[in-house]
VOVEXKOL-398810 format. One record per residue (C-alpha): residue number from 1; residue in one letter; chain; x, y, z. Coordinates in nm, 4 decimals. Layout:
# VOVEXKOL-398810
<num NUM&residu a&chaine A&px X&py Y&pz Z>
...
END
This chain:
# VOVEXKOL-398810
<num 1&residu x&chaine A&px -4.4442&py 12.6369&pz 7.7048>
<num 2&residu x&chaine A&px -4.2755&py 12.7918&pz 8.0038>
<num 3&residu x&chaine A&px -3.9232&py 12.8582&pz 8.0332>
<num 4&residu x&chaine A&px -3.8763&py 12.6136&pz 8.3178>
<num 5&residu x&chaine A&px -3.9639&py 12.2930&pz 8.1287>
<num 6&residu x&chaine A&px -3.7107&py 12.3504&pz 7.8697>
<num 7&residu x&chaine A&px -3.3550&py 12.1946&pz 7.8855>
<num 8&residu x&chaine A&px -3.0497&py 12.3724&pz 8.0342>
<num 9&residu x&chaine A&px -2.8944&py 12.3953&pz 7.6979>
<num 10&residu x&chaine A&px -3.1942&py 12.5393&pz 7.5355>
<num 11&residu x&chaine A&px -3.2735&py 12.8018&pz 7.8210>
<num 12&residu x&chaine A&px -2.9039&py 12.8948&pz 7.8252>
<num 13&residu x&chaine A&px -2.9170&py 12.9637&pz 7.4248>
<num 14&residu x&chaine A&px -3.2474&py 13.0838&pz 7.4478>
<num 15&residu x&chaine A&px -3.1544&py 13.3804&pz 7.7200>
<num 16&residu x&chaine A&px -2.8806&py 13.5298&pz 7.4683>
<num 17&residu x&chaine A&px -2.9276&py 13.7874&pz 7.2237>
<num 18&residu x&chaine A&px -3.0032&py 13.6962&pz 6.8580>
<num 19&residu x&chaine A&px -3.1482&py 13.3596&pz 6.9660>
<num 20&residu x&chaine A&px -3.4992&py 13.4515&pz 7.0054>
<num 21&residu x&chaine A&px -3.5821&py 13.2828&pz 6.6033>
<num 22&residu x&chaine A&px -3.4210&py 12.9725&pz 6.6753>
<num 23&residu x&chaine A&px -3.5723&py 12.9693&pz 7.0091>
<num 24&residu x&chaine A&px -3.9336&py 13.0413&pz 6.8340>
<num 25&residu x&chaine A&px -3.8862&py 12.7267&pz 6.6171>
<num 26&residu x&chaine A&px -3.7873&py 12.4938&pz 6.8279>
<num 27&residu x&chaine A&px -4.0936&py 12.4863&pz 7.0420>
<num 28&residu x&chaine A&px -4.2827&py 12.5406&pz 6.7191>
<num 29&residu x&chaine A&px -4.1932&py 12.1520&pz 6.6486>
<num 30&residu x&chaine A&px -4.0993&py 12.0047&pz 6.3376>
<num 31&residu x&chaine A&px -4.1548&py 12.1720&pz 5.9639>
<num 32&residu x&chaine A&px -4.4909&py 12.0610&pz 5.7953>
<num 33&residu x&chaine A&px -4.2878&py 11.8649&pz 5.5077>
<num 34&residu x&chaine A&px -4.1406&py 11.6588&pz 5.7179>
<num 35&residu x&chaine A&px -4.4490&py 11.5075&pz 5.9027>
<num 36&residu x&chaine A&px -4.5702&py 11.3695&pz 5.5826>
<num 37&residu x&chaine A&px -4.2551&py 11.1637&pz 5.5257>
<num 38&residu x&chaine A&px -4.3829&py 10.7860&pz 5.5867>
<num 39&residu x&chaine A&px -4.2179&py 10.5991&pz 5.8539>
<num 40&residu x&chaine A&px -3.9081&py 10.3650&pz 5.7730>
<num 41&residu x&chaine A&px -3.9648&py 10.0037&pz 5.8803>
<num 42&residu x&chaine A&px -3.7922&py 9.8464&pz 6.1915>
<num 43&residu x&chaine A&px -3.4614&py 9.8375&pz 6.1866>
<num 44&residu x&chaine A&px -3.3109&py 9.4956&pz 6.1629>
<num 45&residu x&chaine A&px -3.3691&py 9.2615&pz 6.4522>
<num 46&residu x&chaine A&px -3.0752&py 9.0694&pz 6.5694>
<num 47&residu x&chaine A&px -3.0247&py 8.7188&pz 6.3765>
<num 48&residu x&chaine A&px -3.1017&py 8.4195&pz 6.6022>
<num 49&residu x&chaine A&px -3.0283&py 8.0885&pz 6.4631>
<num 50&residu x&chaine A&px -3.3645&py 7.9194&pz 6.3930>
<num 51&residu x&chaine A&px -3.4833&py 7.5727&pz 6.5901>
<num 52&residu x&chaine A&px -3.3391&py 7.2815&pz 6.4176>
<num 53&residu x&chaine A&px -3.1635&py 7.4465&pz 6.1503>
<num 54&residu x&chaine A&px -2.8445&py 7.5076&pz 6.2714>
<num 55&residu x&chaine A&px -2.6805&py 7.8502&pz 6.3296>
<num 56&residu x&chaine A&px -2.8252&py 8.1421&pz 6.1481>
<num 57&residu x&chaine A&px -2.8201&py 8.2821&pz 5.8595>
<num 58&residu x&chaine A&px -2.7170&py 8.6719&pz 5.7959>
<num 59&residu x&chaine A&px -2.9859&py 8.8431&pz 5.6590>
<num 60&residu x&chaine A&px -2.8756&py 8.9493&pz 5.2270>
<num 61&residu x&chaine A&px -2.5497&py 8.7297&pz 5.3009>
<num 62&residu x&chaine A&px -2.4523&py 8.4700&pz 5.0570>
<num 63&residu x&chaine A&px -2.5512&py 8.1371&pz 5.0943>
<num 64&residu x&chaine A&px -2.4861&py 7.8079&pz 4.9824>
<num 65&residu x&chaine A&px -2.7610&py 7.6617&pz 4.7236>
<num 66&residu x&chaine A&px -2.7521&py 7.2561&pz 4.7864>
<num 67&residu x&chaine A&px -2.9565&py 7.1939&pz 4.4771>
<num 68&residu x&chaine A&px -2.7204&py 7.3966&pz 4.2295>
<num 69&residu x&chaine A&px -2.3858&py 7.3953&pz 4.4270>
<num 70&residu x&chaine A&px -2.3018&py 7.7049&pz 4.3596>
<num 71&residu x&chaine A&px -2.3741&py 8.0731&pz 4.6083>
<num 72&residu x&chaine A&px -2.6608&py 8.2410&pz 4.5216>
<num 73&residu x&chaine A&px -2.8800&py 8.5383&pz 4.7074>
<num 74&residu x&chaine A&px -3.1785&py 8.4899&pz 4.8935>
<num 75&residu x&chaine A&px -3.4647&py 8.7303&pz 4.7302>
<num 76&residu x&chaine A&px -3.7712&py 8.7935&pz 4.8638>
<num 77&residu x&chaine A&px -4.0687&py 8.6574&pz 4.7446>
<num 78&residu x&chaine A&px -4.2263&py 8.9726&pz 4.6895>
<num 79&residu x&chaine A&px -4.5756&py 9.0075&pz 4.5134>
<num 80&residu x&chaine A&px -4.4295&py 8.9855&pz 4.1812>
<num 81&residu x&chaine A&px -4.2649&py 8.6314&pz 4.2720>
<num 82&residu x&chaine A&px -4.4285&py 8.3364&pz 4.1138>
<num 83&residu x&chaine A&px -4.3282&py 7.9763&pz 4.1532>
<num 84&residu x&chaine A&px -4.1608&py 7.7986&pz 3.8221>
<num 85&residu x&chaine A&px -4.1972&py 7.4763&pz 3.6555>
<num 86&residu x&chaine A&px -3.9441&py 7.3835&pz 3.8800>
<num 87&residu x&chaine A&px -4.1637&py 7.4331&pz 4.1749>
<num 88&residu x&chaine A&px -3.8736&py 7.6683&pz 4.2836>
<num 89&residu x&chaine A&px -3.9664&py 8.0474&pz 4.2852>
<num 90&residu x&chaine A&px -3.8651&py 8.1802&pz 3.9047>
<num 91&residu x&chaine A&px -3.6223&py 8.3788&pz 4.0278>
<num 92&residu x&chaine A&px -3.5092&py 8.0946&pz 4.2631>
<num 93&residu x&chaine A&px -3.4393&py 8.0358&pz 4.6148>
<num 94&residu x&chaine A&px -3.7753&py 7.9596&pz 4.7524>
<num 95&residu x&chaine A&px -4.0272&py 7.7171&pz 4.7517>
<num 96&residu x&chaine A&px -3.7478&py 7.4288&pz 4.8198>
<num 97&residu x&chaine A&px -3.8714&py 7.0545&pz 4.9417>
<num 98&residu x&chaine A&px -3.8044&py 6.9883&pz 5.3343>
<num 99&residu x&chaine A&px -3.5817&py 7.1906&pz 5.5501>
<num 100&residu x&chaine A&px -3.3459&py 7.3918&pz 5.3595>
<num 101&residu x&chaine A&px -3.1808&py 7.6826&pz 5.5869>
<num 102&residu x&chaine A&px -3.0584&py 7.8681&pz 5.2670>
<num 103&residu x&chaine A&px -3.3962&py 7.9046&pz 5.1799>
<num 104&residu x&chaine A&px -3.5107&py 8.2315&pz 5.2961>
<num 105&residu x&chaine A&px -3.6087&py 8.6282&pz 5.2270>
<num 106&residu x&chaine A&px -3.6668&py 8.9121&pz 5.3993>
<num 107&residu x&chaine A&px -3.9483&py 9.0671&pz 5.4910>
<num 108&residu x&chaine A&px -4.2919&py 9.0204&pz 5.6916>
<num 109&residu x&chaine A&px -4.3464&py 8.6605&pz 5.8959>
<num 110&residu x&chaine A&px -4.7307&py 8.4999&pz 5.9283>
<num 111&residu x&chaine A&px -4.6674&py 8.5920&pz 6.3264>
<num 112&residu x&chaine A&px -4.5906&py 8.9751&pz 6.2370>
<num 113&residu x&chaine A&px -4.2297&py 8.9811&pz 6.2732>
<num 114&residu x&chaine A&px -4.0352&py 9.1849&pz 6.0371>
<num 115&residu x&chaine A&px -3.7004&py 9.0465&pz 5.9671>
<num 116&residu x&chaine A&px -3.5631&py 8.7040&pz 5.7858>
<num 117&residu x&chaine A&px -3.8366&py 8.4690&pz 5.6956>
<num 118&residu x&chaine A&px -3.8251&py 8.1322&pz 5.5193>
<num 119&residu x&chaine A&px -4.0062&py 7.9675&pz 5.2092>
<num 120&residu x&chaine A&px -3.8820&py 7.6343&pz 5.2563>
<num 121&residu x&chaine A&px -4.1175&py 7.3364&pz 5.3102>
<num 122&residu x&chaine A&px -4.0450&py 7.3567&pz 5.6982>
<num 123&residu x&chaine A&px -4.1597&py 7.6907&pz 5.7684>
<num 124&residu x&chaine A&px -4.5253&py 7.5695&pz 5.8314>
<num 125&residu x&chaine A&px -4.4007&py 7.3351&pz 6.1280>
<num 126&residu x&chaine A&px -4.1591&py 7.6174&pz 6.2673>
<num 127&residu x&chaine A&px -4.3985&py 7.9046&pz 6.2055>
<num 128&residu x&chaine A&px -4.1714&py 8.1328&pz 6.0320>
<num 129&residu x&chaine A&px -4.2580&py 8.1430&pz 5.6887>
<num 130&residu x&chaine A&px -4.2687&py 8.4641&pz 5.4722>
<num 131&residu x&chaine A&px -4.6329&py 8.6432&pz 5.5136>
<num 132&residu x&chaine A&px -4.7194&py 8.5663&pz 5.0985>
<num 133&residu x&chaine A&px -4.5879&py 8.1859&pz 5.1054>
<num 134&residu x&chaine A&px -4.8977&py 8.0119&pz 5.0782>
<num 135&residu x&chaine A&px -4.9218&py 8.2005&pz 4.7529>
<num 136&residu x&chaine A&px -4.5993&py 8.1868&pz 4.6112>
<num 137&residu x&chaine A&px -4.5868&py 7.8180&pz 4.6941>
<num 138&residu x&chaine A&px -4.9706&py 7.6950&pz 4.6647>
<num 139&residu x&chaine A&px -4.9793&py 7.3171&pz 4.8044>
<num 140&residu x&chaine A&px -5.0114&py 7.0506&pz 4.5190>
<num 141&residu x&chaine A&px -5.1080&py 6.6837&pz 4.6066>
<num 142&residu x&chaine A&px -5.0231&py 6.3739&pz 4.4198>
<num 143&residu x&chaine A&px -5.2122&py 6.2486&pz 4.1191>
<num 144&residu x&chaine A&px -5.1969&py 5.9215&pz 4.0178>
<num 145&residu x&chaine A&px -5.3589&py 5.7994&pz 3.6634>
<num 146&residu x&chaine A&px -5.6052&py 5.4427&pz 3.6404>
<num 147&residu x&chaine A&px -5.4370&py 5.1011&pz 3.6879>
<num 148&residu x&chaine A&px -5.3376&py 4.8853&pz 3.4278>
<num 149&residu x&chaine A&px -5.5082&py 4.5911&pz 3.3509>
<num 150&residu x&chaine A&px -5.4356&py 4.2825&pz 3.5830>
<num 151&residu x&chaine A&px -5.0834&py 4.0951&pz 3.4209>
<num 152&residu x&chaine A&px -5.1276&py 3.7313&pz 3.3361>
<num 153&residu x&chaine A&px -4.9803&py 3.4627&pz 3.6557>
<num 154&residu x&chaine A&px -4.5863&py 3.5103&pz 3.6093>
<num 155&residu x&chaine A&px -4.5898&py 3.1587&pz 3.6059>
<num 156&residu x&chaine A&px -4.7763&py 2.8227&pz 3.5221>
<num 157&residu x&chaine A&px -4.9065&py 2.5521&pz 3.7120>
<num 158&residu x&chaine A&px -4.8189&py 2.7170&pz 4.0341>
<num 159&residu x&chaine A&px -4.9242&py 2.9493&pz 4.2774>
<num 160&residu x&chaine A&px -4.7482&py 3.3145&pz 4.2184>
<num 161&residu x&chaine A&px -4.8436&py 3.6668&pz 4.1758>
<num 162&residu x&chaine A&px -4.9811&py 3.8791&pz 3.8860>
<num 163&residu x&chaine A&px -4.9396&py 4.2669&pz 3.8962>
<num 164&residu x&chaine A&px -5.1158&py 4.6165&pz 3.8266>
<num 165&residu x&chaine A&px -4.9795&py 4.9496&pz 3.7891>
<num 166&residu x&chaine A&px -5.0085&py 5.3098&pz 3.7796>
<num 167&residu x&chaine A&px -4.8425&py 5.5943&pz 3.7023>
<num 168&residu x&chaine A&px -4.7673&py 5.9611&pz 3.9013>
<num 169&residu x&chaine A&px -4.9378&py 6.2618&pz 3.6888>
<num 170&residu x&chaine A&px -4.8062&py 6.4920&pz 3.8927>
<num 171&residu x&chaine A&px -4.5609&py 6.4951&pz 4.1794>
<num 172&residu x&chaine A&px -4.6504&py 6.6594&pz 4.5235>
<num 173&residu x&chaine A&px -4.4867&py 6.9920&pz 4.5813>
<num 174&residu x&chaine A&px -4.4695&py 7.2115&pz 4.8993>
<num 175&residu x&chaine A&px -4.6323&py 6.9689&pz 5.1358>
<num 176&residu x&chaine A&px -4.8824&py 6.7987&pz 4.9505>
<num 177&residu x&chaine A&px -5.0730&py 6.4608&pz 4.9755>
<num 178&residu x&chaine A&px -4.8215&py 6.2058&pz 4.8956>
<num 179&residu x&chaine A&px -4.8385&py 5.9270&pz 4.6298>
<num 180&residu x&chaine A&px -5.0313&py 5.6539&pz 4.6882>
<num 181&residu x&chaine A&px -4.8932&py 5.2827&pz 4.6063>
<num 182&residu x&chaine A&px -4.7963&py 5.2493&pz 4.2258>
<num 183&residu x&chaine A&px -4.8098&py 4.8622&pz 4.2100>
<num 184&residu x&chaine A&px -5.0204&py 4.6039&pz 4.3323>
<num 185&residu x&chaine A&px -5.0052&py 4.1924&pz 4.3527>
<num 186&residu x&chaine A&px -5.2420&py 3.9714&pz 4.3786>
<num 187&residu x&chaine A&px -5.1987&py 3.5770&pz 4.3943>
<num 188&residu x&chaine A&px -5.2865&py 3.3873&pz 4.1320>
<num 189&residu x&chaine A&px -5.2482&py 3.0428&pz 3.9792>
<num 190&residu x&chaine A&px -5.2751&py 2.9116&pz 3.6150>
<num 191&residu x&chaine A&px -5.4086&py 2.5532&pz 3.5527>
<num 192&residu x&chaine A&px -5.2934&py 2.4628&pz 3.2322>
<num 193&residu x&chaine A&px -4.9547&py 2.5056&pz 3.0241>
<num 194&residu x&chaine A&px -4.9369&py 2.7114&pz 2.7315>
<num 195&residu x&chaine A&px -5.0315&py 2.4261&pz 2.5292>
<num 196&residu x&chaine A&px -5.3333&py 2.3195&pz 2.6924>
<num 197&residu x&chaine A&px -5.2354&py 2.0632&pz 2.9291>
<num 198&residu x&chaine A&px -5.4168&py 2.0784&pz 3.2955>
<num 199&residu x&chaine A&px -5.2002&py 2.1446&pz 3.5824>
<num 200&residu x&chaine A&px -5.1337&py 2.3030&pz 3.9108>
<num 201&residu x&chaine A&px -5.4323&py 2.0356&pz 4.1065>
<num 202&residu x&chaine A&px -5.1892&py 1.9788&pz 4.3525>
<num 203&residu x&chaine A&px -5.1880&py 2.3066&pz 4.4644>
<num 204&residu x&chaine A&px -5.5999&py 2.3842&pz 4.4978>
<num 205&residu x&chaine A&px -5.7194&py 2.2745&pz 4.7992>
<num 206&residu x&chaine A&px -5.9716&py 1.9601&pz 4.8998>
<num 207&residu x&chaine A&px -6.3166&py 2.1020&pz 4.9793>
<num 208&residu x&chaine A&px -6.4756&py 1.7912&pz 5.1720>
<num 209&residu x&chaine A&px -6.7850&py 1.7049&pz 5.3538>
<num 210&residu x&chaine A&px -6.9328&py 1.3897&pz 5.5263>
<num 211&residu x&chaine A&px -7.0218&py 1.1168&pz 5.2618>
<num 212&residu x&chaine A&px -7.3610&py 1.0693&pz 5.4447>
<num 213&residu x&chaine A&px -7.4264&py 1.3758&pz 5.2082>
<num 214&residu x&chaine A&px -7.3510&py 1.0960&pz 4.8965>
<num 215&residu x&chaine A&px -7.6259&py 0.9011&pz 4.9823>
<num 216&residu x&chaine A&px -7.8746&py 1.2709&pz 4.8288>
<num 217&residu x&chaine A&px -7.6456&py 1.2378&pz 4.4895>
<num 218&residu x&chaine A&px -7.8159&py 1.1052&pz 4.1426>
<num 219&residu x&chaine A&px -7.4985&py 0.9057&pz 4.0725>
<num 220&residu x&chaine A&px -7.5047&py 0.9526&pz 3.7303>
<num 221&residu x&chaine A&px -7.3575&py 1.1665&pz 3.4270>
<num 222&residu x&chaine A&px -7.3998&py 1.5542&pz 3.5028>
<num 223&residu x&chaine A&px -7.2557&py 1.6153&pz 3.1070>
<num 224&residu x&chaine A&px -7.4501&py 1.5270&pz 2.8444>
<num 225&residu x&chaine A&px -7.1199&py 1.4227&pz 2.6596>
<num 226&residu x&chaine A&px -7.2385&py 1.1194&pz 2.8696>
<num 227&residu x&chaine A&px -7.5294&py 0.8827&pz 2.8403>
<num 228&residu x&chaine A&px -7.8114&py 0.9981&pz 3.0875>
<num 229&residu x&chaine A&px -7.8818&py 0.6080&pz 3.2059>
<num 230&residu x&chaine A&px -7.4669&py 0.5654&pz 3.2487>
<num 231&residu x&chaine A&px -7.3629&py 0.5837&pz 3.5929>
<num 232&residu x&chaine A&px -7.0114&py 0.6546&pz 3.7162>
<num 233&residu x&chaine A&px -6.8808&py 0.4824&pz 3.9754>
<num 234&residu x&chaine A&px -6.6076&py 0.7519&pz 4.0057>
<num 235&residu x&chaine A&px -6.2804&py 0.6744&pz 4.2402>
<num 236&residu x&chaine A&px -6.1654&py 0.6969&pz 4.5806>
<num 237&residu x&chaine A&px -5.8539&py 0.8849&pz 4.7355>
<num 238&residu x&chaine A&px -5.6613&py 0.7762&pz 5.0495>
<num 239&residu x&chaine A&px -5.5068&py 1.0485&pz 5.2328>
<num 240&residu x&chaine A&px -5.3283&py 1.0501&pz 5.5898>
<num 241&residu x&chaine A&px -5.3724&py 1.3189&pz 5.7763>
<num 242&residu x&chaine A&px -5.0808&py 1.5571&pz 5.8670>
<num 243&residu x&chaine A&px -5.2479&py 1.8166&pz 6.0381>
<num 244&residu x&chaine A&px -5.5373&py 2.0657&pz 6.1239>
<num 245&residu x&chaine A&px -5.6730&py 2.3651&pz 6.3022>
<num 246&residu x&chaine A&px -5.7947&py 2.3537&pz 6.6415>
<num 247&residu x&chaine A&px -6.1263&py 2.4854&pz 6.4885>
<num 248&residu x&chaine A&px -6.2686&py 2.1054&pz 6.3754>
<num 249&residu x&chaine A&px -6.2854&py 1.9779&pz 6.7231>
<num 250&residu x&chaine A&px -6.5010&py 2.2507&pz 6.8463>
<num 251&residu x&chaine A&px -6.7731&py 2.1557&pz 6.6135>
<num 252&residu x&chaine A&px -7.1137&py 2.0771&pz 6.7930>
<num 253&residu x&chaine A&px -7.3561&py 2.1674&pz 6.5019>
<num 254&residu x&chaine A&px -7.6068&py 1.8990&pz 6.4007>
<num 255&residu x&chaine A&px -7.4601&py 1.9220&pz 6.0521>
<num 256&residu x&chaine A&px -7.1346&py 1.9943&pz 6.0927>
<num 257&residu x&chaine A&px -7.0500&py 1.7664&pz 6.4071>
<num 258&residu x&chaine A&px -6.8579&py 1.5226&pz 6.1352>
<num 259&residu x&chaine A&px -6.5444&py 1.7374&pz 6.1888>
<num 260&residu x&chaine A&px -6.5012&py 1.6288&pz 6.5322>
<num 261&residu x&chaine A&px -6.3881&py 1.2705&pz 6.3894>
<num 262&residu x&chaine A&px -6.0598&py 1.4409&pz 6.2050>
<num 263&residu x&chaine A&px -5.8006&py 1.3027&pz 6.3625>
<num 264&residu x&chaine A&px -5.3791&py 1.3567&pz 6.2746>
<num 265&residu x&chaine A&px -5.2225&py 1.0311&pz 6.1581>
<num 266&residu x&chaine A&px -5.5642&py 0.8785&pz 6.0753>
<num 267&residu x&chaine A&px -5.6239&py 0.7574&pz 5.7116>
<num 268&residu x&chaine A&px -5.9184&py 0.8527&pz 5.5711>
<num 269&residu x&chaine A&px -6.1182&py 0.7986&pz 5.2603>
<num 270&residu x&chaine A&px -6.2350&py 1.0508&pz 4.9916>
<num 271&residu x&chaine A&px -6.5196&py 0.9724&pz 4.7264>
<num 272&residu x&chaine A&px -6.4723&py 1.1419&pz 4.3988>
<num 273&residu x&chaine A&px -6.8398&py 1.1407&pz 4.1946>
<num 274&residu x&chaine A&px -6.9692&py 1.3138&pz 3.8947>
<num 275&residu x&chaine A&px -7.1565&py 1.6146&pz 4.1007>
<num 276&residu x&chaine A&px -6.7665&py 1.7244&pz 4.2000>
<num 277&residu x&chaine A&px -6.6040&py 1.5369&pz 3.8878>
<num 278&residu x&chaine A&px -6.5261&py 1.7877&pz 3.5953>
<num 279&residu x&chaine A&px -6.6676&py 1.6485&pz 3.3035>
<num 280&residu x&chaine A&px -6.3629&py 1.6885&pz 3.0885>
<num 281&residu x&chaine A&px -6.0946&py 1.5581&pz 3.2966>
<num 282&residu x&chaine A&px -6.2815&py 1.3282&pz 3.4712>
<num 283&residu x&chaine A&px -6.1383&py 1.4657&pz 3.8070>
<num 284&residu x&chaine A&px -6.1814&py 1.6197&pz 4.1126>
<num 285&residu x&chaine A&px -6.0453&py 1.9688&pz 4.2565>
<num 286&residu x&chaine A&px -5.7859&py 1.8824&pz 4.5017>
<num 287&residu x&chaine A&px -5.7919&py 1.5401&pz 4.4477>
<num 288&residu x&chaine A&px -5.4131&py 1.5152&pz 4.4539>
<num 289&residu x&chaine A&px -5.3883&py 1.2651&pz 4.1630>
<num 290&residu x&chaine A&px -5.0705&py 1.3949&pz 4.0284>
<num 291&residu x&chaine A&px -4.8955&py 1.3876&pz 4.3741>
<num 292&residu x&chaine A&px -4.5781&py 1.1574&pz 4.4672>
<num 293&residu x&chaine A&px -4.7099&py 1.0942&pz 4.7916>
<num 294&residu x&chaine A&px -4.3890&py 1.3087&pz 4.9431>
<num 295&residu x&chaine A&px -4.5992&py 1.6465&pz 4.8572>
<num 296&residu x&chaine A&px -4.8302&py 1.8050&pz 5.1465>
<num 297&residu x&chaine A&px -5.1712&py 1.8681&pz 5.0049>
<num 298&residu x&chaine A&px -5.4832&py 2.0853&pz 5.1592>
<num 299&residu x&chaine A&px -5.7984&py 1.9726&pz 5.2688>
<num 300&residu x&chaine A&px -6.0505&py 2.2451&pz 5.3742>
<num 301&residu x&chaine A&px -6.4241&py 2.1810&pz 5.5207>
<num 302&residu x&chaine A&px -6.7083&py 2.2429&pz 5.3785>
<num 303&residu x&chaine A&px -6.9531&py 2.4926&pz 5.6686>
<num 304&residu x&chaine A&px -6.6714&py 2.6098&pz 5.8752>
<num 305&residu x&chaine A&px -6.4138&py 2.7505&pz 5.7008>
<num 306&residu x&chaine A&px -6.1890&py 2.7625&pz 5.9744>
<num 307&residu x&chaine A&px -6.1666&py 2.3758&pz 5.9875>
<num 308&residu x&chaine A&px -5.8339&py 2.3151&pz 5.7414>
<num 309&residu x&chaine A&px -5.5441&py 2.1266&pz 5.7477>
<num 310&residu x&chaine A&px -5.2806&py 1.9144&pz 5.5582>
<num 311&residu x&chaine A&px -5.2884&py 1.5136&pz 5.4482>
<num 312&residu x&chaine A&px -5.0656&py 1.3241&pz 5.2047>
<num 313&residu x&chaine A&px -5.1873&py 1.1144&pz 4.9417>
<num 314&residu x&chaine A&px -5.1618&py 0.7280&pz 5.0299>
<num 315&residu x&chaine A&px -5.3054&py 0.5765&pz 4.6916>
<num 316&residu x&chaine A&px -5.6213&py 0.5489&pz 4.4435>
<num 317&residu x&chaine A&px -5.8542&py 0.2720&pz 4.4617>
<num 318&residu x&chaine A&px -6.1871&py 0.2166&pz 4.2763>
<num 319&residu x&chaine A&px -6.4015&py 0.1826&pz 4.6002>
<num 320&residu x&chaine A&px -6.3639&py 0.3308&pz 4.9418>
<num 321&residu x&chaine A&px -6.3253&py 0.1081&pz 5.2577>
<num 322&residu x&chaine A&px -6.2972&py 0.3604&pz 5.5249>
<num 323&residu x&chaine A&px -6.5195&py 0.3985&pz 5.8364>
<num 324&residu x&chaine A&px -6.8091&py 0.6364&pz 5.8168>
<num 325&residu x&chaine A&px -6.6737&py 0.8871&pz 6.0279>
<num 326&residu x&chaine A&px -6.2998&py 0.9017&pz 5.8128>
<num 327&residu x&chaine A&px -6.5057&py 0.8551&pz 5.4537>
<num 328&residu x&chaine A&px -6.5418&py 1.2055&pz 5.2595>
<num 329&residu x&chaine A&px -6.6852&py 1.3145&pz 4.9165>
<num 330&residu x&chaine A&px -6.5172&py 1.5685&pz 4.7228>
<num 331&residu x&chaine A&px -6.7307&py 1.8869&pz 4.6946>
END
C-alpha cells in the first residue's frame, strides 16, 4: 500500500521513530478473531406511528393491555411462543381479536423489515405482522353442531312460526370463517286445539277452478264411512270479491281462460263436493265456514299460481245460483 494513499494522521505517525509496528498492523487489517465475530442486527429503525392505529408505539415500552387493564410488556413471539386456550399467546400479548395497537413484538416483519411488528388480527390487512404469526396464531373457522329438531307452531289455530337451532363448537379465532346463523323460522300453522277440535280454516287459502270441471266428478261418497250408492249434494259458498292480482286477466289459455271473468265487487259462487270435501269434517279447505263475514279470506287459482286475491264470505246455501263464469268448485 503506498505511502501516499494513507491518511495525514497515519503518514505523520507512521514517519516517526518507534512507529514502524503500529504502522505494520494497521495496514495488516483487523486481527483474525475478530472477523469471525457474527454481525449485530440493524440498529433500531426510527418508530413511525402505524396507518390507522394512532401514534406509535416505543419499541420494549410499556403499554396498556385493554383486555386485562392493567400494563404489561410486549414479548416477542419467538419460536418457543405458542398460542393458549385463550387464543392469546401463553405468555400473552399476541394473537388479540381486531386492531389492538398494544399488540406487538419485536423482531422480523413478512416484508423483511427488522424492527416492531404486530400479532394482532389487523396485521394481515396492514402488512406488518411478525415473520412467525401465521404460526403462532394458526386461523380457526367457526364450527357449528346439527340443528335441532323443528319446534312445534308457537301457537294454535293460526298462522306463526316454529324454530330450529344450533349451537357454536368452536368460536373463530385470528380471522377465521365466521358463524353461520344459529336459528331458523319457518311458518307454520296448527289446525286443531290441543284437544282435538279443527281450526285455523280461515286462514288456508281457497284453491278454485271453473265448475265446468264438476260436470267430470262421480258425485258420490269418496269414504267408505259412506254408502257407495249415497250421493252428496255438498254446499255452496258466496263470496264477494275484494281483490286480485293483475295476473288473472292476462289469461288466454284454452283451459285457464275462466280467470279472465274475476272481477272485484262481483259475487261469486263456490261448489263444495265430496272429491274436495274431507270425509271427517264434511268440509272444504278454505271454505271460510267459520268466518263472520268481517274477516278477509284467500282465494288462489288452480294452473296459474300467480292468479290470487281476497273475497269475504256473503253466506251458505245448499245450491249455487251464480252465472257460469262467477260459479267455482273447491279443489
Amino acid at each position: 500500500m503506498p505511502l501516499a494513499n494513507v491518511s495525514p494522521d497515519v503518514r505523520k505517525h507512521g514517519l516517526e521513530p518507534g512507529n514502524e509496528a503500529s504502522l505494520t498492523g494497521f495496514l495488516a487489517g483487523p486481527p483474525e478473531h475478530l472477523l469471525s465475530t457474527p454481525p449485530r442486527p440493524p440498529p433500531p429503525l426510527p418508530e413511525v406511528p402505524r396507518a390507522g392505529r394512532g401514534e406509535g408505539v416505543a419499541p420494549g415500552a410499556p403499554t396498556a393491555s385493554a383486555s386485562r387493564g392493567r400494563l404489561r410488556r410486549a414479548p416477542h413471539l419467538g419460536r418457543g411462543t405458542r398460542p393458549g386456550p385463550d387464543g392469546r399467546a401463553a405468555k400473552g400479548g399476541c394473537c388479540c381479536p381486531g386492531r389492538d395497537p398494544a399488540c406487538f413484538a419485536r423482531g422480523w416483519r413478512l416484508d423483511r423489515i427488522y424492527g416492531t411488528c404486530f400479532c394482532d388480527q389487523a396485521c394481515r390487512l396492514t402488512g406488518d405482522c411478525c415473520f412467525d404469526y401465521a404460526r403462532a396464531c394458526p386461523v380457526r373457522p367457526c364450527f357449528v353442531g346439527e340443528w335441532s329438531p323443528w319446534s312445534g307452531c308457537s301457537d294454535q289455530c293460526k298462522p306463526t312460526t316454529r324454530v330450529r337451532r344450533r349451537s357454536v363448537q368452536q368460536e373463530p379465532q385470528n380471522g377465521g370463517a365466521p358463524c353461520p346463523p344459529l336459528e331458523e323460522r319457518a311458518g307454520c300453522l296448527e289446525y286443531s286445539t290441543p284437544q282435538g277440535q279443527d281450526c285455523g280454516h280461515s286462514f288456508v287459502p281457497a284453491f278454485i277452478t271453473t265448475s265446468a270441471f264438476n260436470k267430470e266428478r262421480v258425485r258420490q261418497a269418496a269414504s267408505p264411512q259412506w254408502s257407495t250408492h249415497t250421493e252428496d249434494a255438498g254446499y255452496c259458498m258466496e263470496f264477494k270479491t275484494e281483490s286480485l292480482t293483475p295476473h288473472c286477466a292476462l289469461e288466454n289459455r284454452p283451459l285457464t281462460r275462466w280467470m279472465q271473468y274475476l272481477r272485484e265487487g262481483f259475487t261469486v259462487c263456490v261448489d263444495c263436493q265430496p272429491p274436495a270435501m274431507n270425509s271427517v269434517s264434511l268440509r272444504c279447505s278454505g271454505d271460510g265456514l267459520d268466518s263472520d263475514g268481517n274477516q278477509t279470506l284467500h282465494w288462489q287459482a288452480i294452473g296459474n299460481p300467480r292468479c290470487q286475491g281476497t273475497w269475504k264470505k256473503v253466506r251458505r246455501v245448499d245450491q249455487c245460483s251464480c252465472p257460469a263464469v262467477h260459479s267455482f268448485i273447491f279443489i
